[in-house]
MDAnalysis code that builds the backbone (N, CA, C; Angstrom):
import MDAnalysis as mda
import numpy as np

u = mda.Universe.empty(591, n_residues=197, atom_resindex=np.repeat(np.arange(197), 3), trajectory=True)
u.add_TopologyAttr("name", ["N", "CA", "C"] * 197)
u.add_TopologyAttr("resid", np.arange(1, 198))
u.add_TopologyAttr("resname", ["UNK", "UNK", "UNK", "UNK", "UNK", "UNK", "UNK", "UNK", "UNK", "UNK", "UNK", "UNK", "UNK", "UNK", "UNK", "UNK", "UNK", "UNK", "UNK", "UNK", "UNK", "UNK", "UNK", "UNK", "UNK", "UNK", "UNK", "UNK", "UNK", "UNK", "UNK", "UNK", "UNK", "UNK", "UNK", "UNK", "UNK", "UNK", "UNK", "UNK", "UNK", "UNK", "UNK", "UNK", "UNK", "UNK", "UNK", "UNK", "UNK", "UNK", "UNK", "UNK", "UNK", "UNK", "UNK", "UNK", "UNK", "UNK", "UNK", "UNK", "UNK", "UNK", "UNK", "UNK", "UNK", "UNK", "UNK", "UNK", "UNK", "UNK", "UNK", "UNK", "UNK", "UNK", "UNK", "UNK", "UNK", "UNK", "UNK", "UNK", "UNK", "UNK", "UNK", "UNK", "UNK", "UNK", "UNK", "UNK", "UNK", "UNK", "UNK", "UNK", "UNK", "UNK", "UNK", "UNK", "UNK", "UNK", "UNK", "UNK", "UNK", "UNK", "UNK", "UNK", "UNK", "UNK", "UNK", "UNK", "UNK", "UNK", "UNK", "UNK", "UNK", "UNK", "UNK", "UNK", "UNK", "UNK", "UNK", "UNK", "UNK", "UNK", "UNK", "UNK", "UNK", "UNK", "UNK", "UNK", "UNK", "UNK", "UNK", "UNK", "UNK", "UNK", "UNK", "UNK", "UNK", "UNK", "UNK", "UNK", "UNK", "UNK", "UNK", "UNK", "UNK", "UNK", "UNK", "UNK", "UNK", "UNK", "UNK", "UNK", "UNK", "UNK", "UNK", "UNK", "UNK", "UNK", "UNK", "UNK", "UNK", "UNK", "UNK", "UNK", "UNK", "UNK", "UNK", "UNK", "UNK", "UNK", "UNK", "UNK", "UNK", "UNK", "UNK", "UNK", "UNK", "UNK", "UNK", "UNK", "UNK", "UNK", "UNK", "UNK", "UNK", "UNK", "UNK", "UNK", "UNK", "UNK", "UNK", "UNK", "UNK", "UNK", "UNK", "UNK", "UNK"])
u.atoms.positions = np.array([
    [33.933, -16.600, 120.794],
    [33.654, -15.582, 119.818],
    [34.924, -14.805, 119.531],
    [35.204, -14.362, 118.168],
    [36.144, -13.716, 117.927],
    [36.070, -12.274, 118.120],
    [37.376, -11.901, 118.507],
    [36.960, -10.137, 118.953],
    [37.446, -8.963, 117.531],
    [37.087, -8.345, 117.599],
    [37.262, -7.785, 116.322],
    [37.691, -6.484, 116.530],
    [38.723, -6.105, 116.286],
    [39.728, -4.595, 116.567],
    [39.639, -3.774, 115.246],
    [39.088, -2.697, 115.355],
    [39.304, -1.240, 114.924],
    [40.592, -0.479, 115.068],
    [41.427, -0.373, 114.185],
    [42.176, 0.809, 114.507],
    [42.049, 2.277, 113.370],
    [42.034, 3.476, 114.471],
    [41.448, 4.625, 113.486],
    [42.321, 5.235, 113.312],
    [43.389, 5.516, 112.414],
    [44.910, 6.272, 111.933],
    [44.301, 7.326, 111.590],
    [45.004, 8.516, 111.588],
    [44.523, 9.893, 110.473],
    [45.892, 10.496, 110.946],
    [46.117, 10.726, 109.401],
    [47.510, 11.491, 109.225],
    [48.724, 10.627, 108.901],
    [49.886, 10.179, 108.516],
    [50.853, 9.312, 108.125],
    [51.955, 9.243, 108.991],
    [51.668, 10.290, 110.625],
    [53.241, 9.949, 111.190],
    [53.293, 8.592, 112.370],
    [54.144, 8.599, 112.528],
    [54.410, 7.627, 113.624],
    [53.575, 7.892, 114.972],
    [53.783, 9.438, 115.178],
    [52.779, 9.781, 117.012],
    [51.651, 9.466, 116.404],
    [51.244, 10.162, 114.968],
    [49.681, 9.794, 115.187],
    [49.121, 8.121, 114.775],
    [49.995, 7.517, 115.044],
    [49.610, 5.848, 115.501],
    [48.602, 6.027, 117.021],
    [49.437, 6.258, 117.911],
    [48.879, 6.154, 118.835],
    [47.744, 6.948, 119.494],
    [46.493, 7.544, 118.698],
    [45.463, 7.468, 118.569],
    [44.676, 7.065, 119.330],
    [43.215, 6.982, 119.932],
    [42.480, 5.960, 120.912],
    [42.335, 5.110, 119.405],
    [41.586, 3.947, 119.508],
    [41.316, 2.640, 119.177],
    [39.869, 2.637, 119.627],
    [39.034, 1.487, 118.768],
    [37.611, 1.272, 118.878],
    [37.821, -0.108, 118.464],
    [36.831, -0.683, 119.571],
    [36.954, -2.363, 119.726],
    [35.417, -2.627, 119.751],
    [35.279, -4.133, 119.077],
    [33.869, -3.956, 119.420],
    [33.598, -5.521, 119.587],
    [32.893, -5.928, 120.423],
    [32.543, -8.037, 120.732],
    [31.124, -7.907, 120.402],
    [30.825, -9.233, 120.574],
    [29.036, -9.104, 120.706],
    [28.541, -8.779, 121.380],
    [28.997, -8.367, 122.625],
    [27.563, -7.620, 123.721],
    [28.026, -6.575, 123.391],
    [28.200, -5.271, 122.263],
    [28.544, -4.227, 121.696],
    [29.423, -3.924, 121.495],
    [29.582, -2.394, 121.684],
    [30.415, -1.761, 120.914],
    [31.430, -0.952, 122.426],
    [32.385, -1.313, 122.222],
    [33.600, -1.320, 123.838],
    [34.312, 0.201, 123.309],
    [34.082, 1.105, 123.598],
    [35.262, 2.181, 122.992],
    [36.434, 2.424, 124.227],
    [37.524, 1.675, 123.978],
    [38.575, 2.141, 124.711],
    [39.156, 3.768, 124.227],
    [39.503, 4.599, 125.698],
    [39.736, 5.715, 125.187],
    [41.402, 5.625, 125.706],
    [42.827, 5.536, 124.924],
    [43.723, 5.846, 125.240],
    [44.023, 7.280, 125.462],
    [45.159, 7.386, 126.162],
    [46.073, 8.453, 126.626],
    [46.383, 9.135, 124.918],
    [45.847, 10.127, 124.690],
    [46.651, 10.464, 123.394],
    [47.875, 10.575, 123.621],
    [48.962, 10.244, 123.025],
    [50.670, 10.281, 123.452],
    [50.941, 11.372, 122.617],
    [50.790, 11.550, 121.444],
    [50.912, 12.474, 120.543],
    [50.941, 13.994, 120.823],
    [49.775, 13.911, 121.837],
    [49.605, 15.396, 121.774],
    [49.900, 15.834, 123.239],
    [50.142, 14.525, 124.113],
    [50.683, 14.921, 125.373],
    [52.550, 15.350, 125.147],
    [52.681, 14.486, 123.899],
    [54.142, 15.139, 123.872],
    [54.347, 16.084, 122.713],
    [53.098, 17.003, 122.339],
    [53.663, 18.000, 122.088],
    [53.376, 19.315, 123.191],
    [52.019, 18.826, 124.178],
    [52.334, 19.523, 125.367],
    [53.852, 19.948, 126.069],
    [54.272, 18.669, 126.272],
    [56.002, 18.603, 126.930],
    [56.510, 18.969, 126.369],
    [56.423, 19.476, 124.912],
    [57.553, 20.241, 124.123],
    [57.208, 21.540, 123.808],
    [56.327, 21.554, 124.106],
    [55.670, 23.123, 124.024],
    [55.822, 23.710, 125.264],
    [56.291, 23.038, 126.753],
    [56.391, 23.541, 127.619],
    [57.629, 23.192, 128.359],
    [58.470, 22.823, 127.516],
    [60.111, 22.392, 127.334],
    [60.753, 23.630, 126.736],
    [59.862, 24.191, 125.372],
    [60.332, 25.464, 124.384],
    [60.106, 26.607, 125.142],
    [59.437, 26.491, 125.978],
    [58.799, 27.895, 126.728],
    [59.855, 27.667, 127.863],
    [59.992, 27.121, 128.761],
    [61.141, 27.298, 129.902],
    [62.617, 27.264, 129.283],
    [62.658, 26.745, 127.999],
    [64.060, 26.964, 127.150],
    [64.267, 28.590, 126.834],
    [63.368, 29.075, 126.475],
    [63.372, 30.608, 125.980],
    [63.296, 31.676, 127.236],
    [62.634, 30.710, 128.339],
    [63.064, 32.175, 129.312],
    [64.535, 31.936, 129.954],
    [64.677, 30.622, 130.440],
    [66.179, 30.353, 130.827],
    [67.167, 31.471, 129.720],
    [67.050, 31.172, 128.618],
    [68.157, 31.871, 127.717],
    [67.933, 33.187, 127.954],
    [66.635, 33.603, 127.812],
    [66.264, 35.169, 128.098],
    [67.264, 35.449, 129.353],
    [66.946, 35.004, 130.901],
    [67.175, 35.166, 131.682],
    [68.914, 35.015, 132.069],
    [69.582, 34.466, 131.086],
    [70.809, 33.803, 131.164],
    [71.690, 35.442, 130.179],
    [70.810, 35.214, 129.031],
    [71.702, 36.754, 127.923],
    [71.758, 38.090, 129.434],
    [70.319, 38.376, 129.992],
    [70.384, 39.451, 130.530],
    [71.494, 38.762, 131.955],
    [71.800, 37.863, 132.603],
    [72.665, 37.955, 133.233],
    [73.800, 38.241, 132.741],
    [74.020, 37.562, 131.488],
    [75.781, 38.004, 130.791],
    [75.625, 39.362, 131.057],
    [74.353, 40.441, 130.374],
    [74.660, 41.327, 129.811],
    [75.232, 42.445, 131.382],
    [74.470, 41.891, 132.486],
    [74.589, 42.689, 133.460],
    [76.090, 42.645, 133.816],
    [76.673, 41.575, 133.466],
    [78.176, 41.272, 134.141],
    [79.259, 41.566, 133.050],
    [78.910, 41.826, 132.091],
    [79.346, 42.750, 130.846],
    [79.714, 44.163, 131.603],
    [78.537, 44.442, 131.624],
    [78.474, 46.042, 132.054],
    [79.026, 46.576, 133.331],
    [79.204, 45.204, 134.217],
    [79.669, 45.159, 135.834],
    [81.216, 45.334, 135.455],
    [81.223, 44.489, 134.612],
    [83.221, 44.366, 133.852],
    [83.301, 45.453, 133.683],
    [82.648, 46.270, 132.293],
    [83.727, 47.273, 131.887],
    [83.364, 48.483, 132.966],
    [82.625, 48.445, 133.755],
    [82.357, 49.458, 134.891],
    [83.677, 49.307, 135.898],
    [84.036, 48.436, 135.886],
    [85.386, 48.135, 137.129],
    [86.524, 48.398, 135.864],
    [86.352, 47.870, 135.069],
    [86.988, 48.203, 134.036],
    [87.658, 50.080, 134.000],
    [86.355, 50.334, 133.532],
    [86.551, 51.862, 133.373],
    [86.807, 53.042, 134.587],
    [86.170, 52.136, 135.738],
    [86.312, 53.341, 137.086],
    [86.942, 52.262, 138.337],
    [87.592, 51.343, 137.911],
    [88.438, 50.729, 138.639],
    [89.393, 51.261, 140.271],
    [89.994, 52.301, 139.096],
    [91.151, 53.137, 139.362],
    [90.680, 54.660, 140.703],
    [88.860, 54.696, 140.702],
    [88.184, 55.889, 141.459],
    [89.233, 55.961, 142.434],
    [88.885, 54.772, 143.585],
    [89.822, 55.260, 144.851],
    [91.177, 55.509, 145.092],
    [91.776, 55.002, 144.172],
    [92.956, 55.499, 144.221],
    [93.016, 57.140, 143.443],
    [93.017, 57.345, 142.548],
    [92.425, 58.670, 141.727],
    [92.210, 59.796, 143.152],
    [90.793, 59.876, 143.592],
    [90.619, 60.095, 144.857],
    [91.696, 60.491, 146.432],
    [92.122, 59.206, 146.247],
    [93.591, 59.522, 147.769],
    [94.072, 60.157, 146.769],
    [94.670, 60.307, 145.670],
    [95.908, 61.293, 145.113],
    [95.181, 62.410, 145.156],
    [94.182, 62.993, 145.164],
    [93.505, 64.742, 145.112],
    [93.719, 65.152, 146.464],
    [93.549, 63.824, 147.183],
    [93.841, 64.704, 148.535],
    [95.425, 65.012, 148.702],
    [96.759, 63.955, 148.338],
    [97.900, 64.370, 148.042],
    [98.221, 66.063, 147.340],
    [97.379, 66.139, 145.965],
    [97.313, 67.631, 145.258],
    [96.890, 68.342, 146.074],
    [95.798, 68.317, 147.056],
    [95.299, 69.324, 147.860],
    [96.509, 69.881, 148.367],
    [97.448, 68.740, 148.916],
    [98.276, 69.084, 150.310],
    [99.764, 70.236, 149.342],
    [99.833, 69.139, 148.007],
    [101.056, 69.902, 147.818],
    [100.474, 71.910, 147.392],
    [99.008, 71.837, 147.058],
    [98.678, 73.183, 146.775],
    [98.881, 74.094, 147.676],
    [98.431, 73.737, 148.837],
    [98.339, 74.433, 149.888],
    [99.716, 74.531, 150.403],
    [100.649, 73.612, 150.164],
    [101.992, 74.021, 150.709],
    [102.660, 74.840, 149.652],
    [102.191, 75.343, 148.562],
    [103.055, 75.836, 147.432],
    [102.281, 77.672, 147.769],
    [100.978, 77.545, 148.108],
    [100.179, 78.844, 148.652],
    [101.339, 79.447, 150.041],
    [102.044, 78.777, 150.779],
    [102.559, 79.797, 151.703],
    [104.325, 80.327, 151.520],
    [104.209, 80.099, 149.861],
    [105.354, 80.537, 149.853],
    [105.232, 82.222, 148.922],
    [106.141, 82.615, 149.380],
    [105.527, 84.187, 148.817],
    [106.483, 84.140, 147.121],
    [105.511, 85.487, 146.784],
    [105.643, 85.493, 145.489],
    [107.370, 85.633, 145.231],
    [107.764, 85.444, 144.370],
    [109.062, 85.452, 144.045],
    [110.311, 85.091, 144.388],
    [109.362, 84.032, 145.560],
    [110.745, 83.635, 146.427],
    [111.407, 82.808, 145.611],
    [112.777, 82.436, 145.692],
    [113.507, 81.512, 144.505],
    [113.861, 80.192, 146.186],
    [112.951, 79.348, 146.246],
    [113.547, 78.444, 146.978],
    [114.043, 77.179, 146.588],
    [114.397, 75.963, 146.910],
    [114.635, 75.036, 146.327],
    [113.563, 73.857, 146.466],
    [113.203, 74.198, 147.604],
    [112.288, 73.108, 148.484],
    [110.779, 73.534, 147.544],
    [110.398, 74.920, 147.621],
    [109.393, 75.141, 146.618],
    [109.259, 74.654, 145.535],
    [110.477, 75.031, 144.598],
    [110.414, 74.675, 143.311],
    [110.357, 72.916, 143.165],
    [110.786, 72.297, 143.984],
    [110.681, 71.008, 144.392],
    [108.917, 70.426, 144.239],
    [108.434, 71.090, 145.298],
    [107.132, 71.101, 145.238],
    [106.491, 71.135, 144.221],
    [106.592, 71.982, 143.456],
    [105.593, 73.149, 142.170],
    [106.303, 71.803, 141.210],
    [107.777, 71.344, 141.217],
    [107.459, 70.484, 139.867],
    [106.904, 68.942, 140.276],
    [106.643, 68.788, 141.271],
    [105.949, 67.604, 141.852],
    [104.374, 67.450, 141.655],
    [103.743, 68.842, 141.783],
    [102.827, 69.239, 141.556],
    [102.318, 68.771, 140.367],
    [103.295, 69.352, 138.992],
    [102.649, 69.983, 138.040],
    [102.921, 68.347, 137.037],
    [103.567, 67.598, 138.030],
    [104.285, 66.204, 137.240],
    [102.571, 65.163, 137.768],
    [102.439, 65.579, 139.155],
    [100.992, 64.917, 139.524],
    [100.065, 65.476, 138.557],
    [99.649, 66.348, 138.476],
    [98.665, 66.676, 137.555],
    [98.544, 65.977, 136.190],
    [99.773, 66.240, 135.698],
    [99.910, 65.518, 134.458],
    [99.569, 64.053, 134.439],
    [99.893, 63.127, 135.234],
    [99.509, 61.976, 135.976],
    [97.898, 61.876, 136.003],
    [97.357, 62.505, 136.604],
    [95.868, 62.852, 136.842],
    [94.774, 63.054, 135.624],
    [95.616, 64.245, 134.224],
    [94.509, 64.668, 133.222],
    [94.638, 62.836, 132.528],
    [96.486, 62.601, 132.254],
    [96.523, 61.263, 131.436],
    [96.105, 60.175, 131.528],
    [95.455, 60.226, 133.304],
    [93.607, 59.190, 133.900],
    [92.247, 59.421, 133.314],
    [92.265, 60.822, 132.834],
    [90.883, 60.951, 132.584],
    [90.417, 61.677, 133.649],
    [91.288, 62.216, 134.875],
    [90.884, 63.356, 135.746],
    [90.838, 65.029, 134.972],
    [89.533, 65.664, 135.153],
    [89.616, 67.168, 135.051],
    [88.672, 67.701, 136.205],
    [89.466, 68.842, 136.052],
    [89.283, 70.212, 137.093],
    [87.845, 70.378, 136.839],
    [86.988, 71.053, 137.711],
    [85.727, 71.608, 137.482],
    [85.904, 72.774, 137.642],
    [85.680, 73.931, 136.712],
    [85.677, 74.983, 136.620],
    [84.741, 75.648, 137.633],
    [85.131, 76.393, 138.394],
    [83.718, 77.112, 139.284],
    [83.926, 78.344, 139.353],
    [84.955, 79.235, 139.621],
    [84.970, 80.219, 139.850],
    [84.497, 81.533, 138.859],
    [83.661, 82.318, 139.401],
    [82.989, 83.282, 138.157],
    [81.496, 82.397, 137.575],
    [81.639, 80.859, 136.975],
    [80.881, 80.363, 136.968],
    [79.327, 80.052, 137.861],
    [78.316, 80.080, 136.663],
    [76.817, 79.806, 137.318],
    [76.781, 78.874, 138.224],
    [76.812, 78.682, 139.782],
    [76.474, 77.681, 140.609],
    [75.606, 76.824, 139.768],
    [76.485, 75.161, 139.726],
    [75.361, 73.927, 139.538],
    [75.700, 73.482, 140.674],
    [74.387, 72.859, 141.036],
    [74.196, 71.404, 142.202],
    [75.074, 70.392, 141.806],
    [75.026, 70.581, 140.247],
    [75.721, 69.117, 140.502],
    [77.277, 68.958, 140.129],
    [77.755, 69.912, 140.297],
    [79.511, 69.801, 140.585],
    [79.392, 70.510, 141.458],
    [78.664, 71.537, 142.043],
    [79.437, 72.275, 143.237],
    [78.456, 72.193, 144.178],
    [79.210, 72.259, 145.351],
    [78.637, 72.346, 147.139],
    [78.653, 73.337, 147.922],
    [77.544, 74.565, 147.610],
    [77.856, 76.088, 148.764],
    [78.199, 75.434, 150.152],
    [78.799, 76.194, 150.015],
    [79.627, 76.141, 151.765],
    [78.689, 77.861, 152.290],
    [78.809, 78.557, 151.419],
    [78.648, 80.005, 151.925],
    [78.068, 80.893, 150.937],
    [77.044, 81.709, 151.748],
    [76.585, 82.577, 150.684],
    [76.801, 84.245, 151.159],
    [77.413, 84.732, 149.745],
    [78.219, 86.271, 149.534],
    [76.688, 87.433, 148.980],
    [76.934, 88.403, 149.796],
    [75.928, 89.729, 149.289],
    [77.183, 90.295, 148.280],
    [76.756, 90.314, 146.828],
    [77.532, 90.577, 146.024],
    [76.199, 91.618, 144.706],
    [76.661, 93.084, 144.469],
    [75.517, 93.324, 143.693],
    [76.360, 93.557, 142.070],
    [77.828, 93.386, 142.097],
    [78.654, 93.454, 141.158],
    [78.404, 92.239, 140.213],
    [78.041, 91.231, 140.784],
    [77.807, 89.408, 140.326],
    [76.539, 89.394, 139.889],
    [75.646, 88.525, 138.794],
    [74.659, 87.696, 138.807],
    [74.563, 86.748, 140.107],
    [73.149, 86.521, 140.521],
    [72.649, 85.809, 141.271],
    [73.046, 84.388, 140.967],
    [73.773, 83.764, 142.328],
    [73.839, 82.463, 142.559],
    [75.306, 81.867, 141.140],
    [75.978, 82.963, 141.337],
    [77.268, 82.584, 140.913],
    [78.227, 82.412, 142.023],
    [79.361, 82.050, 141.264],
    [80.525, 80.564, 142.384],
    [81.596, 82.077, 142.293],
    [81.730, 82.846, 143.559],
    [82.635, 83.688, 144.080],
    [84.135, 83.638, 144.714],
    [83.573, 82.380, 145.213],
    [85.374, 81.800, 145.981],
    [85.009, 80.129, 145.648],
    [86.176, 80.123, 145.392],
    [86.206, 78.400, 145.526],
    [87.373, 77.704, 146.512],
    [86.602, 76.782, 147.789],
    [87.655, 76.609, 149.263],
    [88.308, 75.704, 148.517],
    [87.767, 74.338, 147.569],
    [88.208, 73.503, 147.458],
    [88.084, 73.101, 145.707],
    [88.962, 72.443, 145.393],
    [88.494, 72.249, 144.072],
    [87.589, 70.902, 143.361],
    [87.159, 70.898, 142.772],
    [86.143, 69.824, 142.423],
    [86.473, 68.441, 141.166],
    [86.581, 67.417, 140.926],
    [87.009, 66.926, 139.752],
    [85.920, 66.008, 138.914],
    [86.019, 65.874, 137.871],
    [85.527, 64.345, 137.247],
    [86.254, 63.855, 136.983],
    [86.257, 62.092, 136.601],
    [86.892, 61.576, 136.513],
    [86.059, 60.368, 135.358],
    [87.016, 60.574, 134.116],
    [86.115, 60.268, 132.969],
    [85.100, 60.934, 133.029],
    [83.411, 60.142, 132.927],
    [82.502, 61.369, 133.083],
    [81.664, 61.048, 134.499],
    [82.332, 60.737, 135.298],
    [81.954, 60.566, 136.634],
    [82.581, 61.789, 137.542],
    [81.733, 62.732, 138.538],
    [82.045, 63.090, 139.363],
    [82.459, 62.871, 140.659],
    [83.625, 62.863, 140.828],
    [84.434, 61.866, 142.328],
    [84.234, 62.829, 142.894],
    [84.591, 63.921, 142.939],
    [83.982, 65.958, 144.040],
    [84.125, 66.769, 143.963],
    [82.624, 67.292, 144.770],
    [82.141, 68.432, 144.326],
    [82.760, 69.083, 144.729],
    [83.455, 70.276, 144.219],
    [83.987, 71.672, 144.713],
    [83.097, 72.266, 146.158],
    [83.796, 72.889, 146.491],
    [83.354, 73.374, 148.404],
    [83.255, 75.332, 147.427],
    [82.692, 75.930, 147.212],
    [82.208, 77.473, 146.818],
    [81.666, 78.141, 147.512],
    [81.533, 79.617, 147.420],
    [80.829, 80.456, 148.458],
    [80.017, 81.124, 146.832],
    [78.702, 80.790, 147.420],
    [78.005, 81.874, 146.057],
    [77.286, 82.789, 146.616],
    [77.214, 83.892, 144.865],
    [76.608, 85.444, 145.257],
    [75.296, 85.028, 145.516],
    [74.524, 86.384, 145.966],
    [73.140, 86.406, 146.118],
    [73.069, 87.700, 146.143],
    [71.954, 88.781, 145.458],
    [72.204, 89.963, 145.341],
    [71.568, 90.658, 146.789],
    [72.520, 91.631, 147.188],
    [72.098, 92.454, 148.159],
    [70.153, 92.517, 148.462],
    [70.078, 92.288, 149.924],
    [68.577, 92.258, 149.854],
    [68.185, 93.720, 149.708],
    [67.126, 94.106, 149.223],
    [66.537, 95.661, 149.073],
    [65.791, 96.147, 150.340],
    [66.227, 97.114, 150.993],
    [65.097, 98.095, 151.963],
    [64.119, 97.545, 152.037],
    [63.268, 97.134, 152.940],
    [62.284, 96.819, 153.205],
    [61.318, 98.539, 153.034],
    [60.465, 98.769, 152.280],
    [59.409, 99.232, 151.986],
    [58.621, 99.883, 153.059],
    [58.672, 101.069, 153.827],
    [57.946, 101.175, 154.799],
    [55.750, 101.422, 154.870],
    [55.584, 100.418, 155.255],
    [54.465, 100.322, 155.196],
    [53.372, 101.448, 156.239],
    [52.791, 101.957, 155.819],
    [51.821, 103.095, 156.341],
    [50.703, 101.960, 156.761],
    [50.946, 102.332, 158.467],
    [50.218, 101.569, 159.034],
    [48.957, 102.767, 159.676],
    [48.136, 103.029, 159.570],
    [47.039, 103.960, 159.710],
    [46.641, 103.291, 161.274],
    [47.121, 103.688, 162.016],
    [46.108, 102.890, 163.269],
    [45.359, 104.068, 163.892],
    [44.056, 103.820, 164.103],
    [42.934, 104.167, 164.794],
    [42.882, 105.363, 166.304],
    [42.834, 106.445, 166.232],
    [42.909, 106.344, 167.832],
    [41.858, 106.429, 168.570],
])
């Protein structure tokens, strides 16, 4: 007996050839069910496009983090060194503080233009001074060391400053060391205690 093949196309492309098929002999009707190929490979490409798009996702945000890691070393590269030189300025300040007023020395004046040549060095980094003295105590440039009964001052202003404070660009490398006011406490109130006898 001859066998007689069905093939059921719909649509004009090439995947959709491969279609199931319907076969049929004389003891009936045989329905072979193939593997659709067609639509298993647009599964695999639909789940080829989806791990393509997070890889890239996941790949931009790594550039972008190592972008930002660059110009961060980039821009504050230079902190620790910046840093050891304040402690250098500390030293030449304090050696320029024990010379008295008007002395004409050589070794001083030595100092003071060493000083004032570092500094210059320092603003042309992107180092500045933090202003504190007279100034409203902030937390976040300055560090009480000490607190002053002052009733001449507003409360929780910067009275002495031990040490000086810097940024550097707009990063704070340190906080100033300050003693702030606090206004004189008031008399305690004498309370009339009525006791019983």
């Amino acid at each position: 007996m001859e066998e007689k093949r069905i093939d059921i196309n719909v649509g004009n492309s090439a995947a959709d050839a491969a279609r199931p098929s319907v076969s049929s002999d004389d003891s009936g009707v045989k329905v072979e069910v193939q593997v659709d190929q067609s639509e298993k490979l647009r599964q695999e490409n639909a789940e080829l496009s989806d791990k393509y798009m997070r890889l890239y996702a996941e790949f931009d945000n790594y550039r972008k983090r190592i972008q930002k890691e660059k110009d961060e070393i980039y821009k504050y590269g230079t902190e620790t060194l910046i840093s050891s030189l304040l402690v250098v300025k500390d030293n030449l300040d304090a050696a320029l503080s024990h010379v008295p007023p008007g002395a004409v020395d050589a070794l001083a004046q030595g100092v003071d233009l060493t000083l004032k040549e570092l500094k210059k060095i320092l603003v042309s980094n992107g180092v500045v001074e933090v202003e504190s003295k007279g100034k409203a105590f902030d937390p976040a440039y300055h560090h009480a060391m000490a607190e002053v009964e002052r009733d001449d001052l507003e409360d929780k202003t910067v009275v002495e400053e031990f040490r000086k404070g810097y940024v550097f660009k707009d990063r704070l490398i340190r906080a100033a060391l300050v003693s702030v006011s606090r206004k004189a406490s008031e008399p305690e109130t004498e309370q009339n205690n009525d006791i019983t006898q």
